[in-house]
Every structure is written in structure tokens, then in C-alpha cells.
matplotlib code that plots the C-alpha trace (Angstrom):
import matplotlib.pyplot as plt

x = [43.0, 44.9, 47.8, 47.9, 50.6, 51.0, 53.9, 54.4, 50.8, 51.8, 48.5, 49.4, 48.3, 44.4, 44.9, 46.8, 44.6, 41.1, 42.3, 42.8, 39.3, 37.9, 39.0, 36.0, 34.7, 33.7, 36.1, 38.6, 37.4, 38.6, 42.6, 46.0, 47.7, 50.9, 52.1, 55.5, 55.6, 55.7, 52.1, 52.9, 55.1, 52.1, 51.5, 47.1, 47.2, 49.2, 46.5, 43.6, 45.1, 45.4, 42.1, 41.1, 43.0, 42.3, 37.6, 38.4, 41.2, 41.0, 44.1, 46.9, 50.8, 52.8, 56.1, 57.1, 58.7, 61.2, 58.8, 57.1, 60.5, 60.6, 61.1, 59.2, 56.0, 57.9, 56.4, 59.3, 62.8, 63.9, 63.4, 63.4, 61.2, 58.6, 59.3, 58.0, 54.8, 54.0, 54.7, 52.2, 49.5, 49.5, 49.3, 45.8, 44.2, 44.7, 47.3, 50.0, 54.1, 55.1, 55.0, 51.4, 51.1, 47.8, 46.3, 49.2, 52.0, 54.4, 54.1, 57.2, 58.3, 61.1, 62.3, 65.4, 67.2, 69.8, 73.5, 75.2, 76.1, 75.1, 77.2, 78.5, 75.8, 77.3, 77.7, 74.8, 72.5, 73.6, 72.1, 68.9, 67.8, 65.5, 66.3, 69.3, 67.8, 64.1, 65.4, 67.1, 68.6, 69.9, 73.8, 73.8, 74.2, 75.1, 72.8, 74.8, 74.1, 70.5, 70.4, 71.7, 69.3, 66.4, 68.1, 68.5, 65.0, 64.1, 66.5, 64.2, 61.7, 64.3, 63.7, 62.7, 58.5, 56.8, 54.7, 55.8, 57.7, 56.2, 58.9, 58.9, 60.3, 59.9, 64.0, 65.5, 67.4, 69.3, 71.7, 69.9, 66.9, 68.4, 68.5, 71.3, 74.0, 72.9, 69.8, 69.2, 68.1, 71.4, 72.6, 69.5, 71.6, 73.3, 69.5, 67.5, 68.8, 70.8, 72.4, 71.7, 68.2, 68.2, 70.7, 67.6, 65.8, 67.7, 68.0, 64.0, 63.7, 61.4, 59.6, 59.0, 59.9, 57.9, 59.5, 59.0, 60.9, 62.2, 58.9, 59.5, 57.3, 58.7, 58.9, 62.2, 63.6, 66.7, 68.2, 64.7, 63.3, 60.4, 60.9, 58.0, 57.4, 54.2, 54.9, 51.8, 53.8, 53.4, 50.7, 53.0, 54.7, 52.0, 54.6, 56.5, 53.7, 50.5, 48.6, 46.6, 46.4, 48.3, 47.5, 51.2, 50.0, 46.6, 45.5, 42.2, 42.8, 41.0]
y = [10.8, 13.3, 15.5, 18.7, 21.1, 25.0, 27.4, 31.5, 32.9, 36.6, 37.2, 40.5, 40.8, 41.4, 38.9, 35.9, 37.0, 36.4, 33.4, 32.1, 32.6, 31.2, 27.4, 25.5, 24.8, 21.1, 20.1, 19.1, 18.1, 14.5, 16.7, 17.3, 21.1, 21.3, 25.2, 25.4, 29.0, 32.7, 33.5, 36.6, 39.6, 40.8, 38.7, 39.2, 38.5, 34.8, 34.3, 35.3, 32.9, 29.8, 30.4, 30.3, 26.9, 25.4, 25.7, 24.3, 21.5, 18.1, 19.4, 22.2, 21.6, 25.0, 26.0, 30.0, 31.1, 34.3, 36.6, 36.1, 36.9, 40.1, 42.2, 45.8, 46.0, 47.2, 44.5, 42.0, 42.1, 40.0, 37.7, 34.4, 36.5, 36.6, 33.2, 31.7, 33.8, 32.7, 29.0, 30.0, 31.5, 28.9, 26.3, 29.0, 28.4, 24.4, 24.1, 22.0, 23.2, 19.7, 15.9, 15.0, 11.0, 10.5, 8.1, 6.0, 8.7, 10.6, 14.3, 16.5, 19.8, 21.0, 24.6, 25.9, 28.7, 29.0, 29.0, 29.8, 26.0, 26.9, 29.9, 33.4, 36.5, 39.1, 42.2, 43.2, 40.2, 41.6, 45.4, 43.6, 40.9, 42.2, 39.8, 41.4, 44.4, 43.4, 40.4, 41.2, 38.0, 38.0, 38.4, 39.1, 35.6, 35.7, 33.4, 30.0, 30.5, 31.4, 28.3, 25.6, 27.3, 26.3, 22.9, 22.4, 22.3, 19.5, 16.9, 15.4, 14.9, 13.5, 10.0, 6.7, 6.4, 4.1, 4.9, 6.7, 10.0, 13.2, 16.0, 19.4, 22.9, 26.7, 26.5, 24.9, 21.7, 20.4, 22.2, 20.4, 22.1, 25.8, 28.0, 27.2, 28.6, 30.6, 31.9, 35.5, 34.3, 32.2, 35.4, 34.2, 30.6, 31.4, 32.7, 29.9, 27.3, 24.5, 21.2, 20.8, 20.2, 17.5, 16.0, 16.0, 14.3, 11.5, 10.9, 10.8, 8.5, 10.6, 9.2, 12.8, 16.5, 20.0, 23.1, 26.5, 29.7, 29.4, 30.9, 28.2, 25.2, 21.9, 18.1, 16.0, 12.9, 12.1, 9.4, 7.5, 10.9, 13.7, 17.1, 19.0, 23.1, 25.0, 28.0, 30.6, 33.4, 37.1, 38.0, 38.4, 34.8, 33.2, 31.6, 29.9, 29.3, 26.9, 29.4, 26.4, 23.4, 20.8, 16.9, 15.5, 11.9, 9.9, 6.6, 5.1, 5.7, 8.0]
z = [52.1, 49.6, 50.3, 48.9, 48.9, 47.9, 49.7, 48.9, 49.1, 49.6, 50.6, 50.9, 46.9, 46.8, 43.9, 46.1, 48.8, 47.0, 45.2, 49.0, 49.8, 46.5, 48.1, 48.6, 52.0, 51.0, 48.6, 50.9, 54.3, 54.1, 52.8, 54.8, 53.6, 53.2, 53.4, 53.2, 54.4, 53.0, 53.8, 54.5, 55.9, 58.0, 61.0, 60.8, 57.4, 58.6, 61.0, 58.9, 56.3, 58.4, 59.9, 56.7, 55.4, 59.0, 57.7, 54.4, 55.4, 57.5, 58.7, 57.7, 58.7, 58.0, 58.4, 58.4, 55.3, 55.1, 54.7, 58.4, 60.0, 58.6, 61.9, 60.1, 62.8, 66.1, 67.9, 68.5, 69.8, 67.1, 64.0, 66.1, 68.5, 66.3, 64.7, 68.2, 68.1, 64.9, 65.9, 68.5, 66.4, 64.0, 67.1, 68.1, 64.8, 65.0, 62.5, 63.3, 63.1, 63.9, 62.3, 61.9, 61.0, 59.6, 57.2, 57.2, 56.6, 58.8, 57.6, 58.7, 58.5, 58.9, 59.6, 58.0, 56.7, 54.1, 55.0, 51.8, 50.7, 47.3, 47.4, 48.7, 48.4, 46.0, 47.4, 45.5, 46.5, 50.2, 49.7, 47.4, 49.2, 52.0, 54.6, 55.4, 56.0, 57.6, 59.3, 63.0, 64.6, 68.4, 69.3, 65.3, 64.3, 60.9, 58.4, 59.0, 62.6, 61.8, 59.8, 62.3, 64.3, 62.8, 61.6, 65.5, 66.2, 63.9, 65.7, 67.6, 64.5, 62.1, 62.9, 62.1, 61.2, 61.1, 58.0, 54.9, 55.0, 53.0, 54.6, 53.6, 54.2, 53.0, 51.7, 48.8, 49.7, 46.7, 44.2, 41.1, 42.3, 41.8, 38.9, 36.2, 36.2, 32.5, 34.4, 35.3, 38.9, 39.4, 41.8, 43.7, 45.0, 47.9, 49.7, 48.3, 50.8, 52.3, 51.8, 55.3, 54.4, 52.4, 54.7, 57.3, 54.1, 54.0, 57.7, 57.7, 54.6, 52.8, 50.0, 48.7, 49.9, 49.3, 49.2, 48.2, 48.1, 44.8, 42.5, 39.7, 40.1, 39.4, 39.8, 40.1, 41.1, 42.4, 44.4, 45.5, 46.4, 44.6, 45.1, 44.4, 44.3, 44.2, 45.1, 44.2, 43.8, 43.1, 40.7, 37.8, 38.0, 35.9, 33.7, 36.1, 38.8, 37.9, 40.5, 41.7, 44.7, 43.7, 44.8, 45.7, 47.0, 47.4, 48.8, 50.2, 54.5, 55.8]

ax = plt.figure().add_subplot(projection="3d")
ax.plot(x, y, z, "-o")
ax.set_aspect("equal")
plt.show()
């Protein structure tokens, strides 16, 4: 069984969105997915997307990125509104939103949000960054709230397995993992996402975490752990995106 892994479609580009339906049908039908979230801002464009991972995967295990809980259609009451009915889509195209242990590893997602750990927005970061314009959260929790939230519902997951742990989320969990400080995407910190996350890393014991969010793909180790991003990105990114599935782990069970 192989593991792939690749977050931030944004099927909504005609480009992302065709490259999605160039995966092969037969290629992969022994393969766990891995899609650590930002499909999409447009909730039939998620479902046609998982429906369309779900024919050409053994199995897909998603989280929702940002970009789902953008609250722009009229349709929900708020962002964790529709953060539920996507949960419940994705469970309606057979794609899983909880830990899926399978060919001798415990795969586990976990849901987050970022709680300004790696810093505090700039006032121009606040009037930028969509989120905090498209996002609508009940009894206005502000983002920490939003992001014990989220962290909340992975307690009962975060436990000991059995098998090996391959964790991931759609948020950035580790400081070494943001832009430097030089960069001109280091404004970009304080939304990227939370040392709360890798916390929940360490209390699973996981041999290697996925994220996404952040379009710069990388690999890096740190303290026992592999952190891996392939993120797609947006049709211009081809310099910091390999635009391509990526194999994170391998081994002969089925």
C-alpha cells in the first residue's frame, strides 16, 4: 500500500481543476489520499472533487482547509455551520474525516485553525487576509477560540495506536516550518497556524505529518518527526509547487 498526499487544489482554476481529472483511474486503487484541505471555496466543486478522488483512490481522508469555510453562498448561518456540512458531504462521497488505520498505519487528521502563536496579524494582514472578511464564526469567537475549537474535536483521536502514526492537517504546525523572517511572505505567520498542532503531533507519536496551507512545498525533519507539504497551489506557483502527487510512505500490506 502507498500513501499519497497533496492539500490546496483550488479547483476553482480550470487549470487545478483539469489537472484533478487527468489522475488515472487505475493507477492507484491499491492507494490511501491524503488531502489536507483547501479544495475549494465552492461547496459543489468540494463534492465533485472528492467524488472524484474517492473512483481513483482505495481510500481518501480529507480535512477542510480555509477556503471551505468561507461563508459567501447565503446558505449557512455560519463558518462552523458549514464546516459540519462539509464533514457530512465528504462522509456522502465515502471519504473519511476521521483516523483511518489501514495497512498497518493509523492515519489521522486533525482539524485546526491558526491562533496567532506565530504572531499578531498586522493591521494590514487584518483588511487582506480574506478570512476575516468571508469567514462568520458564532457569538464572534475571535480566531484563538475558532482554533481550540477545532483542536477540541481531535481529543478523542489524539491517542495511543497501535500501528504507526502518519497525522496531518490543512494548518502549519511548527515555527521552522514558516517563512523567514527576510521573506516577503513573513507577514503571512500569524494565519499560517498553530503550536497547538504539533502539540497534538507529539501526543499521537507521529512518525511523519502533512500539512498544507502554506504554498511552498517542502520536506523537514525535526525531533523524530517529517513534515511534508504539497500543496498544488494556484496556477502561477509553479516555482514553489511540484504541481504533482507525491508518494509520502510505502510498504508491502495491502
Amino acid at each position: 500500500m502507498r500513501v499519497f498526499a497533496v492539500s490546496d487544489l483550488h479547483v476553482d482554476y480550470p487549470e487545478n481543476d483539469r489537472w484533478v481529472s487527468q489522475i488515472s483511474l487505475w493507477d492507484h486503487q491499491s492507494d490511501v489520499l491524503l488531502c489536507p484541505g483547501d479544495i475549494s471555496q465552492n461547496m459543489p466543486f468540494v463534492v465533485r472533487t472528492l467524488e472524484r478522488l474517492r473512483r481513483c483512490f482505495r481510500e481518501v481522508v480529507y480535512v477542510p482547509g480555509n477556503h471551505e469555510l468561507w461563508v459567501t453562498d447565503g446558505r449557512h448561518s455560519d463558518s462552523i455551520a458549514r464546516f459540519h456540512d462539509i464533514m457530512a458531504l465528504a462522509a456522502d462521497c465515502g471519504v473519511h474525516t476521521g483516523p483511518l488505520v489501514l495497512g498497518g498505519l493509523a492515519l489521522v487528521p486533525l482539524f485546526a485553525w491558526y491562533d496567532f502563536s506565530f504572531g499578531r496579524p498586522s493591521q494590514h494582514l487584518l483588511d487582506a487576509w480574506v478570512d476575516f472578511h468571508a469567514c462568520r464564526w458564532p457569538g464572534n469567537m475571535d480566531a484563538p477560540a475558532v482554533a481550540e475549537y477545532f483542536s477540541a474535536l481531535n481529543r478523542p483521536n489524539v491517542r495511543a495506536y497501535d500501528q504507526p502514526v502518519i497525522s496531518f492537517s490543512h494548518f502549519v504546525p511548527r515555527r521552522e516550518l514558516l517563512p523567514r523572517p527576510e521573506s516577503s511572505r513573513a507577514f503571512l505567520s500569524p494565519v499560517l497556524g498553530s503550536e497547538a498542532i504539533d502539540a497534538q503531533v507529539r501526543q499521537l507519536g507521529s512518525m511523519m505529518h502533512v500539512y498544507g496551507h502554506y504554498h511552498v512545498n517542502r520536506r523537514h525533519e525535526h525531533e523524530n518527526v517529517t513534515y511534508i507539504n504539497n500543496a498544488y497551489g494556484y496556477p502561477s506557483e509553479k516555482g514553489i509547487t511540484a504541481k504533482a502527487l507525491v508518494c509520502i510512505f510505502e510498504n508491502g500490506d495491502s
